[in-house]
C-alpha positions as CSV (number, residue, x, y, z in Angstrom):
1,X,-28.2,20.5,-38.9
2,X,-26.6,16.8,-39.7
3,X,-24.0,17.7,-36.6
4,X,-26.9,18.5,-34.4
5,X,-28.4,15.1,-35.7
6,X,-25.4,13.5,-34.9
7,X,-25.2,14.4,-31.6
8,X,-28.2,13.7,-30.7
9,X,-28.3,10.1,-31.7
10,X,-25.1,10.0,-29.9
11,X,-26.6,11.0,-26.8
12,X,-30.3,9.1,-27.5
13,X,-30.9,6.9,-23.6
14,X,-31.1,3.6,-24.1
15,X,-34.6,2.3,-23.8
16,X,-35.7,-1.5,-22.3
17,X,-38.1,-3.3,-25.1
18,X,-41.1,-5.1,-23.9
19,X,-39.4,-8.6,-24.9
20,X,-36.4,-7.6,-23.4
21,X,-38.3,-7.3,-20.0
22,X,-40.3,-10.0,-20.3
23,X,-37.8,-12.2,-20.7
24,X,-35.4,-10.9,-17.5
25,X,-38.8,-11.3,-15.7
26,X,-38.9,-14.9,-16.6
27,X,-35.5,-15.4,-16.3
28,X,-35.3,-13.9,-12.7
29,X,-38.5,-15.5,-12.2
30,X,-37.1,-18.8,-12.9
31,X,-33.7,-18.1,-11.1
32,X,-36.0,-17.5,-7.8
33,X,-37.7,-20.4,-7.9
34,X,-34.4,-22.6,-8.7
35,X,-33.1,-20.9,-5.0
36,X,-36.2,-21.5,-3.6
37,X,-36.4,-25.2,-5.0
38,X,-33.0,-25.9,-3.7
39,X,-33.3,-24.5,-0.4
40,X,-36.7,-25.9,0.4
41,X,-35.0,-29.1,-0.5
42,X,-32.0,-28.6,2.0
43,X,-34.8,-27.8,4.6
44,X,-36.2,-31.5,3.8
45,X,-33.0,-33.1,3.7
46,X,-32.4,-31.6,7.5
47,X,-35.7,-32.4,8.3
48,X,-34.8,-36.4,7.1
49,X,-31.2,-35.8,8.9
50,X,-32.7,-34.9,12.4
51,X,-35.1,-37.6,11.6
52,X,-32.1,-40.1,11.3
53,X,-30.7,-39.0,13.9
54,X,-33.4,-39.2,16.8
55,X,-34.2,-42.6,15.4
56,X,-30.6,-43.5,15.8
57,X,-30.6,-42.7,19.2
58,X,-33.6,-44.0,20.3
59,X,-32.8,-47.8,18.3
60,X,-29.2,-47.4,20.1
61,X,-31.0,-46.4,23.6
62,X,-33.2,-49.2,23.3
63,X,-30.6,-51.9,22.0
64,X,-28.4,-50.9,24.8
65,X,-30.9,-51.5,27.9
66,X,-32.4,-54.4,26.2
67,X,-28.7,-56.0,25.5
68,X,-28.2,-54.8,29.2
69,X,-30.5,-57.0,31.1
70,X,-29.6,-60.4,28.4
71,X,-26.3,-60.1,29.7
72,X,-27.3,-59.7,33.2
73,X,-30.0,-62.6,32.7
74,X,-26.6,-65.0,31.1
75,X,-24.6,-64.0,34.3
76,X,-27.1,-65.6,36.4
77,X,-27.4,-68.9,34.0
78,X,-23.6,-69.1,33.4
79,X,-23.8,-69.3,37.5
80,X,-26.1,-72.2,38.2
81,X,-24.7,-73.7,34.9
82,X,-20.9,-73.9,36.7
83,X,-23.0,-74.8,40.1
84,X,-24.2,-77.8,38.7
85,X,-20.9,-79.3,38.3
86,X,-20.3,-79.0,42.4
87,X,-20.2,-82.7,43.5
88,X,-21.8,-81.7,46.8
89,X,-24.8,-80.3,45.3
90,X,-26.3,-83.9,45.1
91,X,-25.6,-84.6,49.2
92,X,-27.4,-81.4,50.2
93,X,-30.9,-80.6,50.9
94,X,-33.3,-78.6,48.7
95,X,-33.0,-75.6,50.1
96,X,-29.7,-75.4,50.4
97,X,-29.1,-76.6,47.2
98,X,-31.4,-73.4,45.9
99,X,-29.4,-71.1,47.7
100,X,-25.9,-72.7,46.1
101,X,-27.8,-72.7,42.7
102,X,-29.6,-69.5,42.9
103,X,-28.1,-66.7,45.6
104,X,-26.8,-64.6,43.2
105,X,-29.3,-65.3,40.4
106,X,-31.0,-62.0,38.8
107,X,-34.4,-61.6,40.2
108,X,-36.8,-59.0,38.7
109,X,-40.5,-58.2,37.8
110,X,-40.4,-59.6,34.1
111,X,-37.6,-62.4,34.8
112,X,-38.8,-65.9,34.8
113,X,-37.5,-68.3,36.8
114,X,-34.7,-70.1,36.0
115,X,-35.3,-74.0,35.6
116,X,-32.9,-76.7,35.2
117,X,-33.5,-79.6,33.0
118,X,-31.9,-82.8,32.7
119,X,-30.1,-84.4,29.7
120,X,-33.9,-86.6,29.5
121,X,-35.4,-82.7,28.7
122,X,-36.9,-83.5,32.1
123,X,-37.1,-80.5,34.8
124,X,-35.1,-81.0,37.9
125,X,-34.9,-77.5,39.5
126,X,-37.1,-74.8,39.9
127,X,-36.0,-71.7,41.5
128,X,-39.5,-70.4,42.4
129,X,-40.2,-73.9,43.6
130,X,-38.6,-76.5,45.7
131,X,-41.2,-79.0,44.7
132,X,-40.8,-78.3,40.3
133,X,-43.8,-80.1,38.8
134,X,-43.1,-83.1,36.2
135,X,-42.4,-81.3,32.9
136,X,-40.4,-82.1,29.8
137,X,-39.1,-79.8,27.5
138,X,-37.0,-82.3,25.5
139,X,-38.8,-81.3,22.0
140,X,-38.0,-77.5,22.8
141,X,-36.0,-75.7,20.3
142,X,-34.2,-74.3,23.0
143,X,-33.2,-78.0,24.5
144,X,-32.7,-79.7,21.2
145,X,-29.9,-76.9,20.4
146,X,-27.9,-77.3,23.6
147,X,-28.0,-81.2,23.2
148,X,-26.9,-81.0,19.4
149,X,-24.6,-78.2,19.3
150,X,-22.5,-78.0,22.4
151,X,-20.6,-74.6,21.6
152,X,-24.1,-72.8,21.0
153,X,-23.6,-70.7,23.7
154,X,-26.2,-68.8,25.1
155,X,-29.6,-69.1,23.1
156,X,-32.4,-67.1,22.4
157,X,-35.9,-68.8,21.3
158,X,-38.2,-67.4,19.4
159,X,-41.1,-66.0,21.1
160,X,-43.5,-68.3,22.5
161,X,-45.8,-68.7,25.4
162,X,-43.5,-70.1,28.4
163,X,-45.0,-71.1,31.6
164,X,-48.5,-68.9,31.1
165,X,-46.9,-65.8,30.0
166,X,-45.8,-64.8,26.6
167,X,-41.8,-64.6,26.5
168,X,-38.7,-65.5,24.7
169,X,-36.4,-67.9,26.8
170,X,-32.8,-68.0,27.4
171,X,-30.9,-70.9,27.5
172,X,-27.2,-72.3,28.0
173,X,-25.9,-76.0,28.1
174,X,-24.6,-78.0,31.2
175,X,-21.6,-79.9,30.1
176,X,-19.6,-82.0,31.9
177,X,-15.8,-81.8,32.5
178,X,-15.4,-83.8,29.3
179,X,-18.2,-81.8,27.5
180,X,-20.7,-84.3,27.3
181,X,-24.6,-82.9,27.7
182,X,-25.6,-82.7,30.9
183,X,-29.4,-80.7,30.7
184,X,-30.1,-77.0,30.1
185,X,-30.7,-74.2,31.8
186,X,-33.1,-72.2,31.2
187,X,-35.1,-68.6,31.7
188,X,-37.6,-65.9,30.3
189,X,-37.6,-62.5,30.1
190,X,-41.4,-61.5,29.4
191,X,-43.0,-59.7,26.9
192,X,-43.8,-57.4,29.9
193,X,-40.7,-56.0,30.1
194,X,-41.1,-54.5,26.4
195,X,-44.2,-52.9,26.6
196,X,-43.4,-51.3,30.1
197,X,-40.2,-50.0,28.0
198,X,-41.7,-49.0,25.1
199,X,-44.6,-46.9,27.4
200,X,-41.8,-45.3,29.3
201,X,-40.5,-43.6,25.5
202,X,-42.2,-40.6,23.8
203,X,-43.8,-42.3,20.4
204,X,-46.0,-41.0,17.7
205,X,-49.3,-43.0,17.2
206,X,-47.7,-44.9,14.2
207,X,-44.1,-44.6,15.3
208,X,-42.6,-48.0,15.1
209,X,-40.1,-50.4,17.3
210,X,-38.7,-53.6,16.0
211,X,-36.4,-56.3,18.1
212,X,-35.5,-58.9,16.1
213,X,-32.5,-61.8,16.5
214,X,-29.6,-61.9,14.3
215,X,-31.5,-64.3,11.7
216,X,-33.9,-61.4,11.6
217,X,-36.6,-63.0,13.1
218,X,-39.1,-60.2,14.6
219,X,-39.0,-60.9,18.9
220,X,-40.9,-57.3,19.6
221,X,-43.0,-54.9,17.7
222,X,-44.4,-51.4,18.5
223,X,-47.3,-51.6,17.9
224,X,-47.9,-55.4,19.3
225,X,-49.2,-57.6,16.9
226,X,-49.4,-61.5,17.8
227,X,-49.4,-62.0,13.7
228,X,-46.3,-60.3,13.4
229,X,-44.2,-61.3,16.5
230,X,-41.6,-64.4,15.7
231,X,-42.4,-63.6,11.7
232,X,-38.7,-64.4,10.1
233,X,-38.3,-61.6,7.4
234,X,-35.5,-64.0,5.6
235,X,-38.6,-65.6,4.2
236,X,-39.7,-62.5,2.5
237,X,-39.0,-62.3,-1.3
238,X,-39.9,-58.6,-1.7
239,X,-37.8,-57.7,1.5
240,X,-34.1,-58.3,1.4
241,X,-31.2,-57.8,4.5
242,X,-29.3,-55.2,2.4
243,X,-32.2,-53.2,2.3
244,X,-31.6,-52.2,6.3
245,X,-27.6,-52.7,7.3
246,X,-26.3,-52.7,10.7
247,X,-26.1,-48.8,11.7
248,X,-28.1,-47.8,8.0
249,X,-31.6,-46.5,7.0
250,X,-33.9,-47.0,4.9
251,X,-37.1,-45.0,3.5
252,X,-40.0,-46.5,1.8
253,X,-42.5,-49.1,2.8
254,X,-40.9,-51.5,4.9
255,X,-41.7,-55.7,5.3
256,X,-44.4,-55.6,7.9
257,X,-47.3,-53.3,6.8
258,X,-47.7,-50.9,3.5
259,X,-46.9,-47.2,5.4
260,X,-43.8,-46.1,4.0
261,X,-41.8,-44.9,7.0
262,X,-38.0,-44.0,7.7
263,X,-36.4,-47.1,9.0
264,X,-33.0,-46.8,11.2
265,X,-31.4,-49.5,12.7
266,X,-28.6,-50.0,15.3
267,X,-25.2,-50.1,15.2
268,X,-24.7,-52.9,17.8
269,X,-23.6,-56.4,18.4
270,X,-25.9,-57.5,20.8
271,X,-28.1,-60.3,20.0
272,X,-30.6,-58.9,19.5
273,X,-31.1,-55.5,17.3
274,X,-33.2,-52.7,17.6
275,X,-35.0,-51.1,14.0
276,X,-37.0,-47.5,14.6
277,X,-39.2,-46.1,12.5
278,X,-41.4,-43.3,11.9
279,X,-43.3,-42.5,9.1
280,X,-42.5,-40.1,6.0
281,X,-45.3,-38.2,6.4
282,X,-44.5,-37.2,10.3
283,X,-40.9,-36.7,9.5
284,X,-42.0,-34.4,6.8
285,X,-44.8,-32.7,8.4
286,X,-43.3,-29.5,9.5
287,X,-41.5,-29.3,6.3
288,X,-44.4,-29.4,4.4
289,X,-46.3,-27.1,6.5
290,X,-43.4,-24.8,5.5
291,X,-43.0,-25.4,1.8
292,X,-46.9,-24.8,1.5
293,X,-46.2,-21.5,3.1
294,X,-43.1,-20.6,1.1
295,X,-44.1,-21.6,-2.0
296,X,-47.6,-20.1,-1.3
297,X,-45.5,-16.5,-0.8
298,X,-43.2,-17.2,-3.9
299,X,-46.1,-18.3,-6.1
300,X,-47.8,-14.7,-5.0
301,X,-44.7,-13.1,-5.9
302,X,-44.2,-14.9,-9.1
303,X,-47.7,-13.5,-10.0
304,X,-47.1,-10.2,-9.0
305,X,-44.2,-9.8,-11.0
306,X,-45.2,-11.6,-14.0
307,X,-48.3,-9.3,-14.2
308,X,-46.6,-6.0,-13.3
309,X,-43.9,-7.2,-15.9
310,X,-47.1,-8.0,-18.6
311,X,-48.3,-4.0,-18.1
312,X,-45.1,-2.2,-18.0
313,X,-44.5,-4.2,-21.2
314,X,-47.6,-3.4,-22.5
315,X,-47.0,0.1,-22.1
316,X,-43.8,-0.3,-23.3
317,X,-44.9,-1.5,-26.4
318,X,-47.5,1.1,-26.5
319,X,-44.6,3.9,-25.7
320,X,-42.6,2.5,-28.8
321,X,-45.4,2.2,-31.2
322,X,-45.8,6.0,-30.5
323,X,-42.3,6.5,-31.0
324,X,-42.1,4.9,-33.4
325,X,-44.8,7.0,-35.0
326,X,-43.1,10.3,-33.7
327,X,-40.0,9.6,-35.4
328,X,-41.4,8.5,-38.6
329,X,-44.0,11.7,-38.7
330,X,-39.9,13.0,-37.8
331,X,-38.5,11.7,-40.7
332,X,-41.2,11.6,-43.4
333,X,-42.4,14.2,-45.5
334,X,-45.8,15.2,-44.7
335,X,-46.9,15.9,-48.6
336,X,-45.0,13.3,-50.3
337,X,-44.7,10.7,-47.8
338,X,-40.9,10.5,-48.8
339,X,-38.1,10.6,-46.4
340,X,-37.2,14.1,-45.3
341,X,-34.1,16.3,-45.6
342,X,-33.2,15.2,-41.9
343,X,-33.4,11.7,-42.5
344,X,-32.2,11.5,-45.8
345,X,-28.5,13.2,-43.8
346,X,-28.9,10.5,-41.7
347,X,-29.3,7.3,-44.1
348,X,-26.7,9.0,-46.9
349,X,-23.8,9.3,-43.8
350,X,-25.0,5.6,-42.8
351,X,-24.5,4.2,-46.3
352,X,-21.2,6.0,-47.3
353,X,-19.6,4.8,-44.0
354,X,-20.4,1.1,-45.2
355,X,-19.7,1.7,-48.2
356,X,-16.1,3.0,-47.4
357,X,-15.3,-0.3,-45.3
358,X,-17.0,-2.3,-48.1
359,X,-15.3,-0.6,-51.1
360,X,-19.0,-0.6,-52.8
361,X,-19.9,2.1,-54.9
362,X,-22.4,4.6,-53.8
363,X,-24.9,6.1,-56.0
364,X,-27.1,9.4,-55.4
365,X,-29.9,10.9,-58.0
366,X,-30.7,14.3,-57.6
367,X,-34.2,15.4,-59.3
368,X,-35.8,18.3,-59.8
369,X,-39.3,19.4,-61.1
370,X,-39.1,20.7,-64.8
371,X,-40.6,24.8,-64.5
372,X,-42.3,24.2,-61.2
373,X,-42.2,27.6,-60.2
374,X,-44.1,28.6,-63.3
375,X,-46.6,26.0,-62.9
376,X,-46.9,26.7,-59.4
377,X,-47.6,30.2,-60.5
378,X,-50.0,29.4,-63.0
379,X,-52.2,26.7,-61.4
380,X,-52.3,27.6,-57.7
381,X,-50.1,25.7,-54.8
382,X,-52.9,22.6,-54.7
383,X,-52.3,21.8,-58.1
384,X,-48.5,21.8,-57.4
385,X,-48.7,19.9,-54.2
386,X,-50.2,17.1,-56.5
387,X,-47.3,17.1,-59.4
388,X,-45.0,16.5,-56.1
389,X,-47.1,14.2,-55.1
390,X,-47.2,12.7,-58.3
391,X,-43.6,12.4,-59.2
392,X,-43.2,10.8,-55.8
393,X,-45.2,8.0,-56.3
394,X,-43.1,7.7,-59.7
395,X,-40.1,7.6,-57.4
396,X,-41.1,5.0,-55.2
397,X,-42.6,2.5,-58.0
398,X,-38.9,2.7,-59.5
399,X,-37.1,2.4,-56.1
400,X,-37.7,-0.5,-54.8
401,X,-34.9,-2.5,-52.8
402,X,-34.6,-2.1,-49.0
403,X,-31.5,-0.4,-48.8
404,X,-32.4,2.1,-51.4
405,X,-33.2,5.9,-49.6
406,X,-36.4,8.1,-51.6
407,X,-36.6,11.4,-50.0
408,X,-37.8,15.0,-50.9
409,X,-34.1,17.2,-50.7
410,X,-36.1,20.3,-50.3
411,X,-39.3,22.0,-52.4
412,X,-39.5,20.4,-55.9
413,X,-35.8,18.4,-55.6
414,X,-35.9,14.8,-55.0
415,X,-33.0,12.6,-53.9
416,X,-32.6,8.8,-54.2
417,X,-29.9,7.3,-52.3
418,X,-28.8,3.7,-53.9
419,X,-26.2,1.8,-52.2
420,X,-23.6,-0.6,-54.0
421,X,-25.0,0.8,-57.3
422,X,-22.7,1.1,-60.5
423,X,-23.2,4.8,-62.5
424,X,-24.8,2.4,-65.3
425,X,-27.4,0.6,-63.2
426,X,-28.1,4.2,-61.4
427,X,-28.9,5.9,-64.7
428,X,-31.1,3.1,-65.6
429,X,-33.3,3.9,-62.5
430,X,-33.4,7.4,-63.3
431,X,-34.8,6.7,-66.5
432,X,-37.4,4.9,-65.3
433,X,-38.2,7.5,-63.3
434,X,-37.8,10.4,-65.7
435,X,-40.1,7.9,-68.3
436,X,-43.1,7.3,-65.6
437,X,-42.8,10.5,-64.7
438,X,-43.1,11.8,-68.6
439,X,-46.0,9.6,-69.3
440,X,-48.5,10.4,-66.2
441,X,-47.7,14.1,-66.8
442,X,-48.9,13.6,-70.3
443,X,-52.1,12.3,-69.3
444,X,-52.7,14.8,-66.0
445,X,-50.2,17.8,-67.1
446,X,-47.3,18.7,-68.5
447,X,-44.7,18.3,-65.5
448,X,-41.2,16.7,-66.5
449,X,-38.1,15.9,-64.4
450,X,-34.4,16.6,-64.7
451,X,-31.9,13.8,-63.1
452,X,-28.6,14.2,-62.0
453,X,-26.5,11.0,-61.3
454,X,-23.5,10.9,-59.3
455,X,-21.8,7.2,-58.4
456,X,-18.7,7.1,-56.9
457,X,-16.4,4.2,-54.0
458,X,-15.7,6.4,-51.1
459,X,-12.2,6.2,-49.8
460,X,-10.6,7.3,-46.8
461,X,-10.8,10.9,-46.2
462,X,-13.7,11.8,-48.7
463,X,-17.2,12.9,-47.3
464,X,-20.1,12.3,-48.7
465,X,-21.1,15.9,-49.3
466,X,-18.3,15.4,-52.7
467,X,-21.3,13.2,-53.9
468,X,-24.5,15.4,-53.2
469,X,-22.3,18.1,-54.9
470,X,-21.8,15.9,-58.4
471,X,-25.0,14.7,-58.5
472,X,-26.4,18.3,-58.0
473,X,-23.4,19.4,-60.9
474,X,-24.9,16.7,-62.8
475,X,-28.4,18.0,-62.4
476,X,-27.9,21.4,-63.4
477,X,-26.2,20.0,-66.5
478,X,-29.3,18.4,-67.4
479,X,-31.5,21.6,-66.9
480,X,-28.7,23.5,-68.8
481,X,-29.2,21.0,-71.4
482,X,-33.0,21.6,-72.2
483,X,-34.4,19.7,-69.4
484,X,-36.5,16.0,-69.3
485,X,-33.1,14.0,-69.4
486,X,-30.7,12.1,-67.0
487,X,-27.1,13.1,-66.8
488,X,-24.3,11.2,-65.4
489,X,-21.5,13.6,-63.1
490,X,-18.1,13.9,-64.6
491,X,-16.0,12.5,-61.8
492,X,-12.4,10.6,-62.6
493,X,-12.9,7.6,-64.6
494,X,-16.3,8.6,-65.7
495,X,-17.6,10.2,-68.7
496,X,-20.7,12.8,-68.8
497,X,-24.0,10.8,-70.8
498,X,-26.7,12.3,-71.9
C-alpha cells in the first residue's frame, strides 16, 4: 500500500491554482498593453516625423521661390544703381535715359516700379513714368538706412503701404566713385505675389505660413492678418528665438495666436525665412482615429480575457475546494475523524525523512483499546463506535501542535506521530492521554488504553517501519503488563518505564 501511495504522488499532474492564473492573466494582460502602448507611440512619433518632414519641404519650397525672385528683383537694382554713375546719362533724353536705366530691369505682375531718388530723398526717376510726380521719401526707413550706413547692402522694409498697394520695398544705395550718398533706389514686390503663392499650395483650413526678415519681424502670414503682418516677435517676452532655430521645430502654441501647432522652419540663408505650421490636432488626426480603434480592440480583449480568466478561476477554486474535500474524506477516518492508515504512511515517511537530515528525534505512540473486543461483544458495535469515538477526542485534546500526526492505525489502535519529540516528553503525552481517557470512561464506561512509546533519531539506512515495530513491542508490553499504562520501547540507550 505505502509503495502504491508513493507512486502515485510521484505521478500526481500538476494542477494551475486560481491565483496562479489570475495573476499570468494580469501579467500578460499588462505585457500587451506595454506593446501596444509602445507601438501606438511609434505610430505617433511617424505620424509627427512625416509631419516634419512635409513641413520641411514646403518652408524650403517656399523660401527658395520667394529668395528666388529678391535676387532677381536686386539684379535689376544693382543695374540702374551702376547706370547711375554713366556720365552720359545726364546729356540724354528721357526716354533714352529709361531704356539705359531700365532695359534689362525685371518686370512682372507683382513688381513695382523701380524709382530713383536723390541724396534730398527726392524722386528723380520713374520707370513706369517719364514725367515721376514730386515725391519725397527722405523720412523712409528704407532712405534713412542707405544714407547712414553705406555698406547696408540691399534692404528690405517692413511691410507697409507703397504707392497704393500693400508691399515690402527693396532698396540699395547709389554711391559715388568715392562712396559718398548719391540717392536710393528703390522697388516693391506686392503683397500679391504671396497670396497668389500661397493659393497655388495645398493647405489645411488652419495650416499656417510665416515670412519673416532675419530680425524676425513677421513680412507674410497664412492666414493674412493686417494685425499680425510687420509684428517683430523679438518683442515678445513669452516667445524666445531659440524656441524655433534655423532648420528646427517646434510643437506647442506658438507667438501669434493660442492653437498649439507643429512649427518647422527653414534651413536657408536668404533674407527672408520661411516658418510652416500645422496644427497638433491635424497631424495627429489619423493617429488618433487609429489608437481609438486599437485600443478600442485591446480594451475588448483585455475584457475578455480578464473575465474568462475570473470563471476558469472560479472553477478552479471550486475544483480544489472539492479536492480538497475528496482527499481529506481520502485521508480521514470516517468514525473518528482521525487521520487514516493511508495518510498516516504518508505523514510518518514525510517526518522521518526530515527528521534524518535534521538529526531530530522522532517519536510514535501506538494505543490500543483496553478489552474492546469484549465490550464490543457485550454492548453492541454502536456503543463501541462511541468508545472510539471517545478516546479520539481524548487524543486530539492531548495532541495539539501542527506537526504532530493523530490517526486511527486500524480498528481499536490509535497512532500519534510527534516530530522532534524526546522519549520523556512523548511519554508525558501519552499519559495525558491514557489519564483523559481513564477519567471520561469512568463517568460513561469502563474503556481504558494501553500506550506504547517508541522515540528514536533516524540515521542513514534505517526505515521508519523499525519505529512502528518498537512502539508496537512497546505496546504489547504494556497489555502484557496488566493493561491502562504507558510503556517506553527498549531501543539502545533507552531503558523500558513503566
Amino acid at each position: 500500500m505505502l509503495s502504491g501511495w508513493r507512486e502515485a504522488t510521484a505521478h500526481r499532474p500538476w494542477r494551475i491554482s486560481a491565483k496562479l492564473l489570475i495573476i499570468s492573466s494580469v501579467v500578460t494582460v499588462i505585457g500587451f498593453s506595454a506593446i501596444c502602448v509602445s507601438v501606438m507611440l511609434d505610430m505617433r512619433r511617424g505620424e509627427e516625423a512625416l509631419a516634419r518632414q512635409t513641413l520641411e519641404n514646403l518652408a524650403t519650397t517656399i523660401e527658395s521661390d520667394i529668395s528666388r525672385n529678391i535676387e532677381i528683383y536686386d539684379l535689376s537694382l544693382k543695374a540702374v544703381a551702376s547706370s547711375m554713375l554713366l556720365p552720359e546719362l545726364a546729356t540724354v533724353s528721357k526716354p533714352v535715359r529709361h531704356l539705359i536705366l531700365f532695359d534689362h530691369a525685371t518686370t512682372a505682375r507683382h513688381f513695382g516700379a523701380i524709382q530713383v531718388y536723390d541724396a534730398d530723398g527726392k524722386l528723380t526717376i520713374d520707370a513706369s513714368t517719364l514725367d515721376p510726380p514730386a515725391e519725397n521719401r527722405g523720412d523712409e526707413d528704407y532712405f534713412r538706412v542707405h544714407r547712414d550706413n553705406p555698406g547696408a547692402g540691399l534692404f528690405i522694409s517692413r511691410p507697409m503701404l507703397f504707392r497704393g498697394a500693400y508691399s515690402i520695398v527693396l532698396s540699395r544705395r547709389i554711391s559715388d566713385t568715392d562712396g559718398g550718398f548719391l540717392g536710393v533706389v528703390a522697388g516693391s514686390i506686392r503683397f500679391s505675389y504671396f497670396h497668389e503663392l500661397f493659393e497655388r499650395l495645398s493647405l489645411g483650413p488652419d495650416d499656417t505660413i510665416t515670412v519673416l526678415k532675419r530680425d524676425r519681424t513677421i513680412m507674410m502670414r497664412r492666414p493674412f492678418d493686417l494685425d499680425v503682418i510687420g509684428k517683430n516677435l523679438g518683442t515678445q517676452q513669452t516667445w524666445k528665438q531659440e524656441n524655433l532655430k534655423a532648420g528646427g521645430s517646434y510643437a506647442g502654441q506658438g507667438p501669434v495666436d493660442t492653437t498649439p501647432r507643429l512649427y518647422v522652419r527653414s534651413s536657408g540663408d536668404s533674407p527672408l525665412f520661411v516658418v510652416a505650421g500645422k496644427p497638433l490636432s491635424a497631424v495627429f488626426d489619423l493617429w488618433r482615429k487609429e489608437a481609438i480603434r486599437i485600443g478600442a480592440v485591446v480594451l475588448a480583449l483585455i475584457v475578455f480575457m480578464l473575465a474568462s480568466t475570473l470563471v476558469l478561476a472560479r472553477e478552479i477554486g471550486r475544483r480544489a475546494e472539492a479536492e480538497s474535500k475528496l482527499e481529506e474524506m481520502a485521508t480521514t477516518d470516517a468514525l473518528t475523524g482521525l487521520k487514516n492508515r493511508r495518510k498516516f504512511d504518508a505523514v510518518i515517511d514525510v517526518e522521518w525523512r526530515r527528521a534524518m537530515r535534521a538529526k531530530t528525534p522522532v517519536a510514535l505512540l501506538m494505543i490500543d483499546a483496553d478489552h474492546f473486543k469484549a465490550y464490543n461483544d457485550t454492548f453492541g458495535h454502536q456503543a463501541g463506535d462511541q468508545v472510539l469515538v471517545g478516546i479520539a477526542i481524548c487524543i486530539s485534546d492531548s495532541v495539539s501542535r501542527a506537526g504532530d500526526c493523530a490517526a486511527r492505525y486500524g480498528g481499536e489502535e490509535f497512532a500519534v506521530l510527534l516530530p522532534n519529540t524526546s522519549a520523556t516528553d512523548a511519554f508525558k503525552v501519552a499519559e495525558a492521554i491514557r489519564v483523559k481517557v481513564q477519567g471520561w470512561s469512568d463517568d460513561q464506561t469502563s474503556s481504558t488504553v494501553s500506550c506504547g512509546i517508541a522515540s528514536l533519531v533516524p540515521t542513514v539506512g534505517m526505515d521508519w517501519t523499525v519505529l512502528v515495530a518498537a512502539a508496537d513491542k512497546a505496546l504489547y508490553a504494556a497489555k502484557a503488563g496488566g493493561r491502562n499504562q504507558s510503556v517506553v520501547a527498549s531501543l539502545p540507550k533507552l531503558s523500558l518505564v513503566a
